[in-house]
PyMOL Python script that loads the backbone (N, CA, C, O; Angstrom):
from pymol import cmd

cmd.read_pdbstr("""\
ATOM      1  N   UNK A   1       0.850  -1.167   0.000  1.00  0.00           N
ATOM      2  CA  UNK A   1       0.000   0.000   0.000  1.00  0.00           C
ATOM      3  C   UNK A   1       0.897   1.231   0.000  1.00  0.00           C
ATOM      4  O   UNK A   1       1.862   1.205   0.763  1.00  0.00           O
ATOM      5  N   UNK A   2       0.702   2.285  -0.747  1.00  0.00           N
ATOM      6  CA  UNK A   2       1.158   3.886  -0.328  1.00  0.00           C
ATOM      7  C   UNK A   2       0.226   4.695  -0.543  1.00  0.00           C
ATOM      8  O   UNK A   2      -0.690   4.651  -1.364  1.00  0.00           O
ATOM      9  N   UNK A   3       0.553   5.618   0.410  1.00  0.00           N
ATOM     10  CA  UNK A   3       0.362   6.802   1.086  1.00  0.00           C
ATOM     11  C   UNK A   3       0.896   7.888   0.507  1.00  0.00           C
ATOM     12  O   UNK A   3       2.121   7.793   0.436  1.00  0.00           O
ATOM     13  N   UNK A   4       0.512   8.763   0.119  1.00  0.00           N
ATOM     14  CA  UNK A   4       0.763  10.060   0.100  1.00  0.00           C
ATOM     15  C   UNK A   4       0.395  11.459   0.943  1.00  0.00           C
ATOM     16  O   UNK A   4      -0.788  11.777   0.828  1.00  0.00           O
ATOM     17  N   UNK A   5       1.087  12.214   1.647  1.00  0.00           N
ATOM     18  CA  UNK A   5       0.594  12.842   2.944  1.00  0.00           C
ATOM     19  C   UNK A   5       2.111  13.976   3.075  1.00  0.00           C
ATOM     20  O   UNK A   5       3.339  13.917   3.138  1.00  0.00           O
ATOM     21  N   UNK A   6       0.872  15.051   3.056  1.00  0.00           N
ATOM     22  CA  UNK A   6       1.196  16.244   3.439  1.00  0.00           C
ATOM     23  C   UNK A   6       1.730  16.862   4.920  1.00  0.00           C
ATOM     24  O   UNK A   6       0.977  17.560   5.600  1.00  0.00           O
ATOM     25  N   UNK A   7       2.327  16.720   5.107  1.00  0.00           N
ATOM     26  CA  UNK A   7       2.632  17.213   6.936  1.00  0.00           C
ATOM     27  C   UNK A   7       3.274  18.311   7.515  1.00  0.00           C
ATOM     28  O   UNK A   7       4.133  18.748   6.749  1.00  0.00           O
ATOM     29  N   UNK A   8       3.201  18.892   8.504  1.00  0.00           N
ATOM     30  CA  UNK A   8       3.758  20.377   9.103  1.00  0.00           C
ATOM     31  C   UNK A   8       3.986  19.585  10.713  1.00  0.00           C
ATOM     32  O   UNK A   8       3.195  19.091  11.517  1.00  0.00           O
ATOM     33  N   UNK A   9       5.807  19.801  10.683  1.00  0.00           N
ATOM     34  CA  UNK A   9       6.345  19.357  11.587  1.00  0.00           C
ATOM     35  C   UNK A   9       6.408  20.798  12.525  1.00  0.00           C
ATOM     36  O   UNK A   9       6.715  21.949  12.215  1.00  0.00           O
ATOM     37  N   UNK A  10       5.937  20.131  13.915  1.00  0.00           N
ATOM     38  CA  UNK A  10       5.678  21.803  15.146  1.00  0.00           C
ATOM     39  C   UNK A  10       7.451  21.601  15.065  1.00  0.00           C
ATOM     40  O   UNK A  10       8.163  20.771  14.500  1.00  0.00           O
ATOM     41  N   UNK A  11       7.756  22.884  15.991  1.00  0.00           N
ATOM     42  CA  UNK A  11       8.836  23.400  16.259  1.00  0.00           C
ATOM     43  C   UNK A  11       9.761  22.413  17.183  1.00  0.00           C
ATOM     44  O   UNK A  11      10.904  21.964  17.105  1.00  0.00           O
ATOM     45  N   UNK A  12       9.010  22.343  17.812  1.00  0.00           N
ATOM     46  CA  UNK A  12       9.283  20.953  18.918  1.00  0.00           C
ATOM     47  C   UNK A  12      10.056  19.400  18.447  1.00  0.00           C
ATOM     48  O   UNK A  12      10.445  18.510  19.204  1.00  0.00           O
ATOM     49  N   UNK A  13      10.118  19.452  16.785  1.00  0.00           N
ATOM     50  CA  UNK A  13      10.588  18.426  16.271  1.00  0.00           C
ATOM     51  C   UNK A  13      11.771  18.688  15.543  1.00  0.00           C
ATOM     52  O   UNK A  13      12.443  17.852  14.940  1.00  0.00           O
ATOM     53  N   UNK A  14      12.054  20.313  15.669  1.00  0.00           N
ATOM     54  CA  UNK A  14      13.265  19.958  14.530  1.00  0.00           C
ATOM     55  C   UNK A  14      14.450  19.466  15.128  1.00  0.00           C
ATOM     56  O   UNK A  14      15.341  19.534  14.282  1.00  0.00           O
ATOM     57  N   UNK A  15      14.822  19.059  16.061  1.00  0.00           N
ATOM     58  CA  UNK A  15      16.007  18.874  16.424  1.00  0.00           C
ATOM     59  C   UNK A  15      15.854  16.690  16.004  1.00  0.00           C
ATOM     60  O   UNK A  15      16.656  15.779  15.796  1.00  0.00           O
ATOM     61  N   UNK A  16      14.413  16.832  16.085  1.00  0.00           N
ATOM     62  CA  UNK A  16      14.445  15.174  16.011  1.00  0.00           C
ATOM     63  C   UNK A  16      14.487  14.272  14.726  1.00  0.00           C
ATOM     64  O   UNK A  16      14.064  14.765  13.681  1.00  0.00           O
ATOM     65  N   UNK A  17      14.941  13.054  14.727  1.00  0.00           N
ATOM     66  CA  UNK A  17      15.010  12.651  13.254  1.00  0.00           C
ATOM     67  C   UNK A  17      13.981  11.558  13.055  1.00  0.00           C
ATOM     68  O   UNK A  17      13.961  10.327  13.050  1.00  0.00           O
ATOM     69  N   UNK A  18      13.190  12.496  12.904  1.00  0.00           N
ATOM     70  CA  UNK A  18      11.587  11.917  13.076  1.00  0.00           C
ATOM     71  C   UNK A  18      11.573  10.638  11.904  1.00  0.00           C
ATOM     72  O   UNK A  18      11.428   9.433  12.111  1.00  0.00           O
ATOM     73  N   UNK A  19      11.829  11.542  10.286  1.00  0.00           N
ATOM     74  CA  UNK A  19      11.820  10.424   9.559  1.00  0.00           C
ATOM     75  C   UNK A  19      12.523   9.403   9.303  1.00  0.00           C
ATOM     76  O   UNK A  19      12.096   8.495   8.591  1.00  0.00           O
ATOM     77  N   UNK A  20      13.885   9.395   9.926  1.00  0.00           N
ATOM     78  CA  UNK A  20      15.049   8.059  10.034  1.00  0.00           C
ATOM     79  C   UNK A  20      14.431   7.006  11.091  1.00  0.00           C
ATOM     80  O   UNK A  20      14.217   5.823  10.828  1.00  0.00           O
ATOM     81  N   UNK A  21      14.215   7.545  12.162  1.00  0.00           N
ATOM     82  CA  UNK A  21      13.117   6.880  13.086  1.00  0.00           C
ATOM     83  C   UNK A  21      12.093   5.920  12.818  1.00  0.00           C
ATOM     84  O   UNK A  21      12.077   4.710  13.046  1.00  0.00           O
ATOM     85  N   UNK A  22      11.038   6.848  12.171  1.00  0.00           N
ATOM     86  CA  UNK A  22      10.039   6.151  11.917  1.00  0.00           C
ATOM     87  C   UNK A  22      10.492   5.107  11.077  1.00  0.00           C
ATOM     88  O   UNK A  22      10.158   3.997  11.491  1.00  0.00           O
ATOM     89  N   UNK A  23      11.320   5.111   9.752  1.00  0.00           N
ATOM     90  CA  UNK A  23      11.571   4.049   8.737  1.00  0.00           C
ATOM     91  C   UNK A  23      11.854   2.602   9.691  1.00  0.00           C
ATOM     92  O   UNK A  23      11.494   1.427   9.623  1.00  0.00           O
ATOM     93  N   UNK A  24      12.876   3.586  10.777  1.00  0.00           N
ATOM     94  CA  UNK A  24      13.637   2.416  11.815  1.00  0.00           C
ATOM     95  C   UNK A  24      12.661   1.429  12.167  1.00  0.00           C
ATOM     96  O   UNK A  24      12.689   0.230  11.888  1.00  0.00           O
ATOM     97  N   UNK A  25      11.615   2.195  12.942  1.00  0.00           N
ATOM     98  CA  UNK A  25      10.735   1.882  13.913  1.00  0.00           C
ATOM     99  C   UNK A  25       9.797   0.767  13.092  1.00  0.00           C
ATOM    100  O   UNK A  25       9.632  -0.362  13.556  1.00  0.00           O
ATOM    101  N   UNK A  26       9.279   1.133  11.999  1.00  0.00           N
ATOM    102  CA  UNK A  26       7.810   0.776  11.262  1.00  0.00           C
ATOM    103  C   UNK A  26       8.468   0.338  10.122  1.00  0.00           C
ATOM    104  O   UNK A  26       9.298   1.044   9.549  1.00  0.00           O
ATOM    105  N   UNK A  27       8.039  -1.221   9.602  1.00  0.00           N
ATOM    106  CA  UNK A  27       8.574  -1.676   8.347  1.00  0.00           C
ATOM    107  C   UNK A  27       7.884  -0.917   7.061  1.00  0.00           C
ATOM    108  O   UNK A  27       7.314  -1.641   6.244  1.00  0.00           O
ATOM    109  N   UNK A  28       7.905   0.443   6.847  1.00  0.00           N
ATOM    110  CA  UNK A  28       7.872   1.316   5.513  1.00  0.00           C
ATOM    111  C   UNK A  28       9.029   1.905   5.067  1.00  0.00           C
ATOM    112  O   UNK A  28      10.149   2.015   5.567  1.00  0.00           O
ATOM    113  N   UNK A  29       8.414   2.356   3.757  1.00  0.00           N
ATOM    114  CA  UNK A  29       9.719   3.172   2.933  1.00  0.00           C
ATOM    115  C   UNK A  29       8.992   4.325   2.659  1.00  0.00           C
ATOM    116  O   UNK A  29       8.011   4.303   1.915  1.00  0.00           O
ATOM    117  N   UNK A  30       9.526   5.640   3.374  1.00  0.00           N
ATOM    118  CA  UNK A  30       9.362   7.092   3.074  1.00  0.00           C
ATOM    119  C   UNK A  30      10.294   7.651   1.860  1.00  0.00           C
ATOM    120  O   UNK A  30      11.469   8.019   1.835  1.00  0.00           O
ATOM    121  N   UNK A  31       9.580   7.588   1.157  1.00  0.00           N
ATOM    122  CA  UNK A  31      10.087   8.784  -0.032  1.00  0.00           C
ATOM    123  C   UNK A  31       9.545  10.147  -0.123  1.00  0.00           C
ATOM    124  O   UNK A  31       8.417  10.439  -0.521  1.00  0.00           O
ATOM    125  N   UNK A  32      10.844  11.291   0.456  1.00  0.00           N
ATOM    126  CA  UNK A  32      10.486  12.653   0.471  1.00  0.00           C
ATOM    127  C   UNK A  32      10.328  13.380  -1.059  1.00  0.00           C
ATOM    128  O   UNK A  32      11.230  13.772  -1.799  1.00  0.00           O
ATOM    129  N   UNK A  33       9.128  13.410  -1.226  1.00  0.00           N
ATOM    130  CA  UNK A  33       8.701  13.868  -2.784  1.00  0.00           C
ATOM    131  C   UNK A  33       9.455  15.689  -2.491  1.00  0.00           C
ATOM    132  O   UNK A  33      10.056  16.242  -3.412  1.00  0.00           O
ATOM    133  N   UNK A  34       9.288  16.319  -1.232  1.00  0.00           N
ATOM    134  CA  UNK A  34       9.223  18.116  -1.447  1.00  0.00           C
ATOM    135  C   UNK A  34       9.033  18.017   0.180  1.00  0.00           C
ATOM    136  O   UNK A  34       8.328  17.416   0.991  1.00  0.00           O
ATOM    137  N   UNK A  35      10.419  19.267   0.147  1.00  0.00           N
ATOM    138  CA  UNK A  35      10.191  19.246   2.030  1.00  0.00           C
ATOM    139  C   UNK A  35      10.881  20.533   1.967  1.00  0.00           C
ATOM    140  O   UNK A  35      11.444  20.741   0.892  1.00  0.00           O
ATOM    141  N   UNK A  36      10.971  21.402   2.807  1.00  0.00           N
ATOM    142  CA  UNK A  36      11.120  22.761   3.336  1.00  0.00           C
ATOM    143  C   UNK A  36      10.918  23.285   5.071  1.00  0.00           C
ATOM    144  O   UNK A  36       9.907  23.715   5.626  1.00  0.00           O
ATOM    145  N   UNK A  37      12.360  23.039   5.643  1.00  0.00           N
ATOM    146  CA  UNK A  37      12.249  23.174   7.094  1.00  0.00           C
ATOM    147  C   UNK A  37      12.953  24.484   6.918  1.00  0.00           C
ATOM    148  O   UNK A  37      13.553  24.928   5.939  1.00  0.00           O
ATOM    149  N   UNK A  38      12.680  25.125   8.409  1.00  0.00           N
ATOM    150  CA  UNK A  38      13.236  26.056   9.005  1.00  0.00           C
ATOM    151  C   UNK A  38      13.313  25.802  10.571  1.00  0.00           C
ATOM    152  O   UNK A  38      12.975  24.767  11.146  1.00  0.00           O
ATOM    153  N   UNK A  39      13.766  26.818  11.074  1.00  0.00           N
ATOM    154  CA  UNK A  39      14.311  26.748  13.012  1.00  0.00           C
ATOM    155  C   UNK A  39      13.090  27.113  13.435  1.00  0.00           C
ATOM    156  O   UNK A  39      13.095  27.178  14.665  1.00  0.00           O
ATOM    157  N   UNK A  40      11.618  27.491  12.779  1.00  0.00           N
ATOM    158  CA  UNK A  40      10.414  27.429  13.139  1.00  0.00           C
ATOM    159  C   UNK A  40       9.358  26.111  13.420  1.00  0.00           C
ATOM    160  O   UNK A  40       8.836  25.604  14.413  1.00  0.00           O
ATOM    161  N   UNK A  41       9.359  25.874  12.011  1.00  0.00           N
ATOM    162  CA  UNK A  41       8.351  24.817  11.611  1.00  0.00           C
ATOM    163  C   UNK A  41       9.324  23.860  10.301  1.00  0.00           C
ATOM    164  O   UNK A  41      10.401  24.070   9.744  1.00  0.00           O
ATOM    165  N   UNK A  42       8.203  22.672  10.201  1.00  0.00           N
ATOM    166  CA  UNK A  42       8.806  22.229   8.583  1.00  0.00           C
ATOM    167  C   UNK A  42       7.494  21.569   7.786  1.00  0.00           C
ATOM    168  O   UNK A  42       6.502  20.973   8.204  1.00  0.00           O
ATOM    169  N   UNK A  43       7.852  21.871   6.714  1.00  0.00           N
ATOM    170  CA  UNK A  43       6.682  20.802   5.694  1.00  0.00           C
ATOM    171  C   UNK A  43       6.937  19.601   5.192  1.00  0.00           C
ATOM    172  O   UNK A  43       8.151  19.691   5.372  1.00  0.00           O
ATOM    173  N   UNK A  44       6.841  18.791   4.822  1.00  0.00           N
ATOM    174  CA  UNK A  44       6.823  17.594   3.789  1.00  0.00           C
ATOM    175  C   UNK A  44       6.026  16.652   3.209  1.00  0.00           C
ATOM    176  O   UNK A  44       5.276  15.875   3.800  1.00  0.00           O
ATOM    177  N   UNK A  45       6.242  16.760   1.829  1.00  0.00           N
ATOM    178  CA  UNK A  45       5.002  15.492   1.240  1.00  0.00           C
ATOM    179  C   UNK A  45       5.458  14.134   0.803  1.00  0.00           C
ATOM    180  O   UNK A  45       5.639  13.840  -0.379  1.00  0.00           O
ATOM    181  N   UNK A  46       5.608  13.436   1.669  1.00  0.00           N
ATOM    182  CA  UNK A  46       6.314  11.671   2.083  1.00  0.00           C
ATOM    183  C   UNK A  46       5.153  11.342   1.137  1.00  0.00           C
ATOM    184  O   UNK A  46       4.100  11.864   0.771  1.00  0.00           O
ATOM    185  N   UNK A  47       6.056   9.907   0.858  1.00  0.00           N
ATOM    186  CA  UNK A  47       5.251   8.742   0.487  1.00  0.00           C
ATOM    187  C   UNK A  47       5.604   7.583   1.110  1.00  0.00           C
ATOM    188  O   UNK A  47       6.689   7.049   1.341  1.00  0.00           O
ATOM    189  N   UNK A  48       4.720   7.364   1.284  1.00  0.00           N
ATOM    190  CA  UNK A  48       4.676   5.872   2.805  1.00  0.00           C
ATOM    191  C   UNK A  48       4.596   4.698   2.228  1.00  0.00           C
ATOM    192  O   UNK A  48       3.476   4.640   1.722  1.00  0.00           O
ATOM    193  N   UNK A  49       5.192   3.707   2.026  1.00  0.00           N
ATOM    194  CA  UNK A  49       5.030   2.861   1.400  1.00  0.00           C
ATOM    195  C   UNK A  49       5.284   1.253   2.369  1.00  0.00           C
ATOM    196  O   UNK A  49       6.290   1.161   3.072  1.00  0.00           O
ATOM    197  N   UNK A  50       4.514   0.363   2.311  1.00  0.00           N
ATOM    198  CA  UNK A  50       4.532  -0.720   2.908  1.00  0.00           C
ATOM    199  C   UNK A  50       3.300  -1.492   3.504  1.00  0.00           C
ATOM    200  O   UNK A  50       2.330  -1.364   2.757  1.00  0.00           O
ATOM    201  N   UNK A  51       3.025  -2.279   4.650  1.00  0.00           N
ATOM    202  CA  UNK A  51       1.571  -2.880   4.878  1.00  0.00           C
ATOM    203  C   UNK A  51       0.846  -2.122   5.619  1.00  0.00           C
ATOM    204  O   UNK A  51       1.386  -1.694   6.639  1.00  0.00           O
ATOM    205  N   UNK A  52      -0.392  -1.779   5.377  1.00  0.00           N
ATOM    206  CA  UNK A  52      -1.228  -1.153   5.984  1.00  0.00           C
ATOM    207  C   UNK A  52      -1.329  -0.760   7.194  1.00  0.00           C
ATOM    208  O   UNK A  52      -1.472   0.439   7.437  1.00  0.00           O
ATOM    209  N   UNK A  53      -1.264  -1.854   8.345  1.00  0.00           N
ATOM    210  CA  UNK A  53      -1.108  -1.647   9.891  1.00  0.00           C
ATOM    211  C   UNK A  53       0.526  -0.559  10.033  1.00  0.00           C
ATOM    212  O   UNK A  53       0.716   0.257  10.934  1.00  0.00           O
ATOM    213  N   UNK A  54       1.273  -0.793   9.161  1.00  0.00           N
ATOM    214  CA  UNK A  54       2.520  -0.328   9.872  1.00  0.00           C
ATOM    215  C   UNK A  54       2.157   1.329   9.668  1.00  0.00           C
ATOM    216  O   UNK A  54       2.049   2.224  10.506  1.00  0.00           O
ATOM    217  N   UNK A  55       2.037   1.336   8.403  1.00  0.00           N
ATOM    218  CA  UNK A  55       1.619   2.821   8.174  1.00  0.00           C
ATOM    219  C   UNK A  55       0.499   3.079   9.125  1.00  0.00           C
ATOM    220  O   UNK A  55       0.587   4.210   9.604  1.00  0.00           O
ATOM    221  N   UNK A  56       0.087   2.804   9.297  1.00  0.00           N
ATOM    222  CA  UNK A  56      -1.155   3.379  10.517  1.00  0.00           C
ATOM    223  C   UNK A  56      -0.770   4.145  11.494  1.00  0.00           C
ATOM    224  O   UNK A  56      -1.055   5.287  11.854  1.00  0.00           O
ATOM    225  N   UNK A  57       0.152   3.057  11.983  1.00  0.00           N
ATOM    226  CA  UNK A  57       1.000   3.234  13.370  1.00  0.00           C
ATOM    227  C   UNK A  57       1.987   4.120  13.332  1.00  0.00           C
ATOM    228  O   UNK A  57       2.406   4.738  14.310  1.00  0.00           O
ATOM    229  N   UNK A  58       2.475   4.230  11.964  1.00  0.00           N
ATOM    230  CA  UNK A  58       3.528   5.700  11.770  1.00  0.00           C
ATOM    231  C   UNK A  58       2.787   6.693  11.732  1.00  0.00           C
ATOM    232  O   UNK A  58       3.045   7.824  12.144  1.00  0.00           O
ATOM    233  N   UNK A  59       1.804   6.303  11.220  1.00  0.00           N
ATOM    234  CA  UNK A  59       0.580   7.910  11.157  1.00  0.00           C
ATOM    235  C   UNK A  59       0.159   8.260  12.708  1.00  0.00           C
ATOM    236  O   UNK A  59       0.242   9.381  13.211  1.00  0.00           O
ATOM    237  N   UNK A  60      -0.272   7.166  13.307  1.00  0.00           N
ATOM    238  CA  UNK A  60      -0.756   7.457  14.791  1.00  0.00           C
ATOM    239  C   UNK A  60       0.675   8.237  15.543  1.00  0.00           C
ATOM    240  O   UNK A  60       0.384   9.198  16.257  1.00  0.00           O
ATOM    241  N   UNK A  61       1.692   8.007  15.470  1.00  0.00           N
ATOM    242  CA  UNK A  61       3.052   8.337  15.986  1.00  0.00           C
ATOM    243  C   UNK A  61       3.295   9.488  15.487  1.00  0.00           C
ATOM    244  O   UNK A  61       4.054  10.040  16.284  1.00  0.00           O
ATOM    245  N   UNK A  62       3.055  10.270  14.492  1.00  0.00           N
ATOM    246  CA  UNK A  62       3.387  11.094  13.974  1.00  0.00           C
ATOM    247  C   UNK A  62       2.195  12.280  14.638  1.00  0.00           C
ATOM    248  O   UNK A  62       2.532  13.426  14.936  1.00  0.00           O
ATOM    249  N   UNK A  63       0.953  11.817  14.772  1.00  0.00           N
ATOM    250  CA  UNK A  63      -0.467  12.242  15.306  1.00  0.00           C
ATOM    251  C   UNK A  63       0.150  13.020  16.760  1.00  0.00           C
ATOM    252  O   UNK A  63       0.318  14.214  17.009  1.00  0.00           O
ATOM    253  N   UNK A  64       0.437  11.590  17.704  1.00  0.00           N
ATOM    254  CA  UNK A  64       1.011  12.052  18.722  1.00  0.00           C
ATOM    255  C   UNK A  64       2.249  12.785  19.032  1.00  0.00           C
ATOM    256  O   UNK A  64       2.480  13.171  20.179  1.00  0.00           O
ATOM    257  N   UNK A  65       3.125  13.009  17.960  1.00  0.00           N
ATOM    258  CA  UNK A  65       3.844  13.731  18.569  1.00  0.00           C
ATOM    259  C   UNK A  65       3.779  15.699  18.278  1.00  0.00           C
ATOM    260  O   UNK A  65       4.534  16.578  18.690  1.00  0.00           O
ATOM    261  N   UNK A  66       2.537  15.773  17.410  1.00  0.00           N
ATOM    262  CA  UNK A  66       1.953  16.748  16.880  1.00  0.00           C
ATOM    263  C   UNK A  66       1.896  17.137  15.466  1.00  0.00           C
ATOM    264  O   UNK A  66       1.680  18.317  15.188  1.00  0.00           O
ATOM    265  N   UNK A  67       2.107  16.068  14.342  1.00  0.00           N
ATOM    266  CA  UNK A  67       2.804  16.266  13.095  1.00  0.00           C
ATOM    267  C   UNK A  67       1.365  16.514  12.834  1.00  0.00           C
ATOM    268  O   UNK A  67       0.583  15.660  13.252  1.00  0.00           O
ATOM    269  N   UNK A  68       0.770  17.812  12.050  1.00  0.00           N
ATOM    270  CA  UNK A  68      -0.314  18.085  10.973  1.00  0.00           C
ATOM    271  C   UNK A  68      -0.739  17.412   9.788  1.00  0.00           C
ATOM    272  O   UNK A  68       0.042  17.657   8.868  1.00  0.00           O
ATOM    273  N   UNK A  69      -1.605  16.715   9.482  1.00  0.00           N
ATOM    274  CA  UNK A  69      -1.878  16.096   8.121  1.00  0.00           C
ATOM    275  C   UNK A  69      -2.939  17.369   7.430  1.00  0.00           C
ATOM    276  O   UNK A  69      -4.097  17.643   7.746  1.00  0.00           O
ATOM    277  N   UNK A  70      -1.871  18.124   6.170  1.00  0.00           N
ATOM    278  CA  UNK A  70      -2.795  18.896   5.088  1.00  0.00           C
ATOM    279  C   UNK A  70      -3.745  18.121   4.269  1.00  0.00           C
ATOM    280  O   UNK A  70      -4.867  18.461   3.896  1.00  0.00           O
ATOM    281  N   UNK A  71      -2.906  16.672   3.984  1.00  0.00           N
ATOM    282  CA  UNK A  71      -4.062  16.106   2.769  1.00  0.00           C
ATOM    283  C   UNK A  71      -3.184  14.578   2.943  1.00  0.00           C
ATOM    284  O   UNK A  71      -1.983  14.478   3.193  1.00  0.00           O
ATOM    285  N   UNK A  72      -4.352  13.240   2.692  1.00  0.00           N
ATOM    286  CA  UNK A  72      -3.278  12.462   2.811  1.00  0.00           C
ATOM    287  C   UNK A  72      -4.695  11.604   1.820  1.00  0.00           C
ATOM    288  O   UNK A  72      -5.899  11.538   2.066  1.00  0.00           O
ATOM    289  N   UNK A  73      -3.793  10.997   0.561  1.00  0.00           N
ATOM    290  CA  UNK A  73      -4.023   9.849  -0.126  1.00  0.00           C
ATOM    291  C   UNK A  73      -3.517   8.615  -0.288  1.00  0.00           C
ATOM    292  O   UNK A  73      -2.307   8.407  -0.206  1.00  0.00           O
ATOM    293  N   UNK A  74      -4.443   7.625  -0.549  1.00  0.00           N
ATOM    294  CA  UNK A  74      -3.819   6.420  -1.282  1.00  0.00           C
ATOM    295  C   UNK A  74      -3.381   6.458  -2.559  1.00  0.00           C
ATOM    296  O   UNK A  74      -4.058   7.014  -3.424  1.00  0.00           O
ATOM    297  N   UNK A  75      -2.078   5.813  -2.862  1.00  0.00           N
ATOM    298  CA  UNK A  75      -1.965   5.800  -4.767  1.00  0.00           C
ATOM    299  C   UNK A  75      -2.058   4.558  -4.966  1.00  0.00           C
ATOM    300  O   UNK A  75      -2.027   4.113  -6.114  1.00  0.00           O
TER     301      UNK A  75
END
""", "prot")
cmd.dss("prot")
cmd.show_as("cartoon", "prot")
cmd.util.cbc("prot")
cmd.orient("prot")
């Protein structure tokens, strides 16, 4: 399955390596299509790729640690 999903990382995350992590953590493959951080905020439109439950659980993880979803599809 993939995912396509828009996200706005709070301020609170830039020091973290949210997306090396998650790959670690959750058997998917993130491909950063377009990303744009600053020492404020950051954006990125990932593509999530792998079995359904795992992506879930990266989405729920990402939920909790405050990551914004602008728009998120299946391809």
């Amino acid at each position: 399955m993939k995912i396509k999903a828009e996200l706005t990382f709070p301020e609170k995350l830039k020091d973290e390596p949210i997306i090396c992590n998650i790959c670690k953590q959750y058997d998917i493959i993130l491909s950063i299509v377009e990303a744009s951080f600053s020492t404020d905020t950051g954006w990125a439109i990932l593509v999530f790729d792998g079995a359904e439950n795992e992506i879930r659980k990266a989405l729920e993880l990402l939920t909790a640690k405050g990551v914004k979803f602008e728009d998120t599809r299946q391809l």
